[in-house]
C-alpha positions in Angstrom: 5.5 20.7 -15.0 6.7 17.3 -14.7 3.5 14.3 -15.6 4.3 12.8 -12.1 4.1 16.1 -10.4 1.1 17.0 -8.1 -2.0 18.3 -9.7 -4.1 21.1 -8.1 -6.7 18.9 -7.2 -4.4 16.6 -5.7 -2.3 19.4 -3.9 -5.6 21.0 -2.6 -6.6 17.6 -0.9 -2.8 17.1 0.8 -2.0 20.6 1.8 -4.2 20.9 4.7 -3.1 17.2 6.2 0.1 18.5 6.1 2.2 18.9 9.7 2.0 23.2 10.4 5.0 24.8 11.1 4.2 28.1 12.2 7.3 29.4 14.0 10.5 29.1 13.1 12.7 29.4 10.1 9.9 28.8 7.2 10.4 24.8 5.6 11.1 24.2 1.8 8.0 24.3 -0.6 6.2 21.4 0.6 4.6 21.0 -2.5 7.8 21.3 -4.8 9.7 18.2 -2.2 6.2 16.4 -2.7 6.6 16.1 -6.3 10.3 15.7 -6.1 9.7 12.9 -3.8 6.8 11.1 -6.1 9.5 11.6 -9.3 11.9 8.9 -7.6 8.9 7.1 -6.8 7.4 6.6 -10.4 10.6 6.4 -12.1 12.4 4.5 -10.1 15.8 6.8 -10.3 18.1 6.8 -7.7 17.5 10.0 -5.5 21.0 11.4 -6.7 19.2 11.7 -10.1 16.6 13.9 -8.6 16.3 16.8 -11.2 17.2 20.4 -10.3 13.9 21.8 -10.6 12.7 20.0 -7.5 15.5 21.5 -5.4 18.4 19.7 -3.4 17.9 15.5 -3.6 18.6 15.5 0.4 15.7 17.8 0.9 13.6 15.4 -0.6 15.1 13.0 1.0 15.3 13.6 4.5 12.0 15.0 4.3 10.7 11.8 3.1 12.5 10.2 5.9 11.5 12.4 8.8 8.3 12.5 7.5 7.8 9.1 7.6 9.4 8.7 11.5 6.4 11.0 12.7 4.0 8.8 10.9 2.5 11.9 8.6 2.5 9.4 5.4 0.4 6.9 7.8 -2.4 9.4 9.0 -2.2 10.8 5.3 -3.6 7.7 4.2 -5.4 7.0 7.2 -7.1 10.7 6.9 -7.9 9.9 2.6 -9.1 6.6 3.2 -11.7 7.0 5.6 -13.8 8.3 2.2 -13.8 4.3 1.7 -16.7 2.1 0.8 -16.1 -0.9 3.2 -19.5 -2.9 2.3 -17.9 -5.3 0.2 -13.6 -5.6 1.3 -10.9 -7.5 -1.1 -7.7 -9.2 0.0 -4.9 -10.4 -2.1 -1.1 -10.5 -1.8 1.8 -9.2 -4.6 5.5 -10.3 -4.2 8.0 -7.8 -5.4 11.3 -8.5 -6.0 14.0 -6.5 -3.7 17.3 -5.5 -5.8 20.6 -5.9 -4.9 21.0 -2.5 -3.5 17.9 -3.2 -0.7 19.2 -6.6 0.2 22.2 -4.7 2.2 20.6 -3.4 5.5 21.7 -4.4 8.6 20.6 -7.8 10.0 19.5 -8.1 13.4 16.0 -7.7 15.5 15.0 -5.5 12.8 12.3 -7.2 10.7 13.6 -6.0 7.4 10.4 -8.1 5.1 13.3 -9.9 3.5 12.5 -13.6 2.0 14.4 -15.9 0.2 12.9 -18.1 -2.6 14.3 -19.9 -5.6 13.8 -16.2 -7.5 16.1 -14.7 -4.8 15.2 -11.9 -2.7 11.3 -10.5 -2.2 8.7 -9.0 -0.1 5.2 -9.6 0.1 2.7 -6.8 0.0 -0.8 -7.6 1.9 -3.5 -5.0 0.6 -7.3 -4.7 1.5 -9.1 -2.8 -0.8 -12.9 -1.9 -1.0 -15.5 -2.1 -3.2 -14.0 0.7 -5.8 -10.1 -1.3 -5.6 -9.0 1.6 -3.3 -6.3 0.7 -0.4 -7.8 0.6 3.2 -5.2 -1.5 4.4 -1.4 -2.2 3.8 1.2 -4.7 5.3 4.7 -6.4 4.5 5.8 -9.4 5.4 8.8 -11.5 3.7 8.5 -12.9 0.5 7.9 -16.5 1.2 5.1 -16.2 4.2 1.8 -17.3 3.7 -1.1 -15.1 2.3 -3.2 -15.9 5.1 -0.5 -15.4 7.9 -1.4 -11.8 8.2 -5.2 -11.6 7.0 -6.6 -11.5 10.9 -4.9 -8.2 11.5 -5.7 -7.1 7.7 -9.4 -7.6 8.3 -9.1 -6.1 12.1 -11.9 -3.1 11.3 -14.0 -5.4 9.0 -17.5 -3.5 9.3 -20.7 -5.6 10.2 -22.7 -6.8 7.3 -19.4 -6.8 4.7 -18.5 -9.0 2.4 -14.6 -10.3 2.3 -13.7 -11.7 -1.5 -10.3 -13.5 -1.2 -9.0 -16.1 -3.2 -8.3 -19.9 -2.3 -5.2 -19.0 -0.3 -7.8 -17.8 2.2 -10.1 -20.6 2.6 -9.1 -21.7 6.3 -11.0 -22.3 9.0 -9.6 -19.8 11.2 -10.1 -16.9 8.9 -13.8 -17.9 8.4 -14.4 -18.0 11.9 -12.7 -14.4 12.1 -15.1 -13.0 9.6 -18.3 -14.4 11.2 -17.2 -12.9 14.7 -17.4 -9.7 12.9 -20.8 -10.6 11.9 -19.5 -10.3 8.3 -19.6 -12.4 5.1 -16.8 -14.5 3.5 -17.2 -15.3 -0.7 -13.8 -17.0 -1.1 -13.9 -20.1 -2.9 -12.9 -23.8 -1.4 -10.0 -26.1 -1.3 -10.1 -28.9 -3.4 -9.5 -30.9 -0.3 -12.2 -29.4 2.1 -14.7 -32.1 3.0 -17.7 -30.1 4.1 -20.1 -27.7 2.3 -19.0 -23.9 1.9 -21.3 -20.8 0.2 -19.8 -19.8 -2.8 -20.5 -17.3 -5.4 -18.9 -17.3 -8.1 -20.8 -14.7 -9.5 -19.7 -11.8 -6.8 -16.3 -13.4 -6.8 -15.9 -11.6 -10.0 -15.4 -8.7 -7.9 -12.0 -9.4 -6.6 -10.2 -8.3 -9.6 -10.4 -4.7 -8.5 -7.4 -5.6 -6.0 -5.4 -6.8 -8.5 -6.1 -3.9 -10.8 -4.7 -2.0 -7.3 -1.3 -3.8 -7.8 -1.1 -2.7 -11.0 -1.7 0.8 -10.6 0.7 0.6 -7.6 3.6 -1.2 -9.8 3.5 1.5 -12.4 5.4 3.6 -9.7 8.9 1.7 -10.3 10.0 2.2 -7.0 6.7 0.1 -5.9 7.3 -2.6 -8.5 10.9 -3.4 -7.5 12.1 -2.6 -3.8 15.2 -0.6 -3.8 14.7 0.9 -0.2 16.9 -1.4 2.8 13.8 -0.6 5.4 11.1 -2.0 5.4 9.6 1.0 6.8 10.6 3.1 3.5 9.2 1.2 1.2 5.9 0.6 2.7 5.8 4.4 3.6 6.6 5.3 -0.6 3.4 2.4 -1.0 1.2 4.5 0.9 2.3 7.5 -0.6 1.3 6.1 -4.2 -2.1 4.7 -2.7 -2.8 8.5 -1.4 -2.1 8.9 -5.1 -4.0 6.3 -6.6 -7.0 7.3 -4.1 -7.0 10.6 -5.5 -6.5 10.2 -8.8 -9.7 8.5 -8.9 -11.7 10.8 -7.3 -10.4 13.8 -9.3 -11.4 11.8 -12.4 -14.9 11.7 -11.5 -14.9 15.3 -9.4 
C-alpha cells in the first residue's frame, strides 16, 4: 500500500458519494483508480508513469476526466463540506505557476485561467475556508487578476452573524457593503490610504493564517503546486479532489 493511497477511513467516507452503477458490465475498482488518480496528484508524475499496481494509466485517466464532466468531484466536495464551521470564513488568494506543458491548450472562448506576469505563466487560486482552514469554496481566475475581483461570488452563501478575515487586498468599499447585506462581519485591516475610520482587530485577524496553512497543505500535492493540466477545469477538479483529502484527513485525525 502506497502512503498516498486511500485509507479506510477515508474510503468509508467516499464510497457511498460515489455515482452507482448497478447494471451493466461492472466498472474498474473504484477505490484502486481513486488512489491511482491521487498518486499523479501528490507526485506530480506524468499519468504515463502511473504504476502497475493501480491498473491501466487511461483508466485512471479517463475516469478522472468523465468524472469530472458529470460534476461528481464538485458534489463530492460539496457533499464533505457541508460538515463546515462557517461562523468565522477566511479568504486569501495563491498563484501557481503553469508549466510549459499546460500553457499549450487551445485558445479561443474558452477561459483557460491563463495570466501572464513578468514570472511567465500562472493561475490564481481563490479559497474560502472556515474557522478549522477547511475549503468551502474554490475558484480560478488568471494569474494577474485582482484578489478582490472574485470575492462577491466567493462569499455568495456567507451565513448571518459570520465573521470574513481577509487581508488588505480586500479592504474595498464594495466588498464591505457585500458583507453587511449579509448581515455579516468584516475584520480585514485598512489601506494606508483610506480616509475614514474602519473596525479592526488585530487580535482575531490572527485567525487568518489557517487559509494559508490550506495552501500549504494543498501544494504538498505537486500537481496542486505547479499546474501541468491545459483546462482549467482539470486542475481545479484535481484541487477539489485534494481538499476532499485535506477535509478528511483532519477529521480521521481527531475521529
Amino acid at each position: 500500500m502506497s502512503r498516498y493511497d486511500l485509507t479506510d477511513f477515508e474510503w468509508r467516507v467516499i464510497e457511498p458519494l460515489l455515482p452507482n452503477k448497478p447494471r451493466g458490465v461492472p466498472r474498474v475498482d473504484d477505490r484502486r483508480v481513486l488512489n491511482g488518480i491521487f498518486w499523479v496528484l501528490r507526485s506530480g508524475a506524468p499519468w504515463r508513469d502511473l504504476p502497475e499496481r493501480y491498473g491501466r494509466r487511461t483508466t485512471c485517466y479517463n475516469r478522472f476526466v468523465r468524472w469530472r464532466k458529470a460534476a461528481v468531484w464538485d458534489r463530492l466536495m460539496d457533499e464533505i463540506a457541508k460538515a463546515h464551521d462557517g461562523s468565522v470564513q477566511m479568504i486569501d488568494t495563491s498563484i501557481v505557476r503553469v508549466h510549459q506543458q499546460g500553457a499549450t491548450g487551445k485558445k479561443g472562448d474558452r477561459d483557460h485561467s491563463l495570466g501572464r506576469s513578468r514570472g511567465g505563466l500562472t493561475t490564481k487560486i481563490h479559497a474560502l475556508v472556515d474557522a478549522q482552514g477547511r475549503p468551502i469554496r474554490l475558484m480560478l481566475t488568471a494569474g494577474q487578476k485582482s484578489d478582490i475581483a472574485s470575492a462577491a461570488d466567493m462569499i455568495a452563501d456567507l451565513p448571518d452573524g459570520a465573521m470574513l478575515l481577509a487581508d488588505k487586498g480586500y479592504d474595498a468599499n464594495s466588498l464591505r457593503v457585500a458583507i453587511k447585506e449579509r448581515s455579516a462581519w468584516a475584520n480585514i485591516p485598512p489601506k494606508a490610504n483610506r480616509k475614514e475610520p474602519i473596525c479592526f482587530s488585530p487580535f482575531l485577524y490572527k485567525a487568518r493564517n489557517l487559509v494559508e496553512r490550506f495552501f500549504n497543505k494543498a501544494k504538498q500535492f505537486r500537481r496542486v503546486a505547479t499546474r501541468y493540466d491545459k483546462l482549467a477545469e482539470n486542475y481545479l477538479a484535481a484541487l477539489k479532489l485534494v481538499s476532499v483529502r485535506i477535509w478528511l484527513r483532519g477529521n480521521e485525525s481527531t475521529s
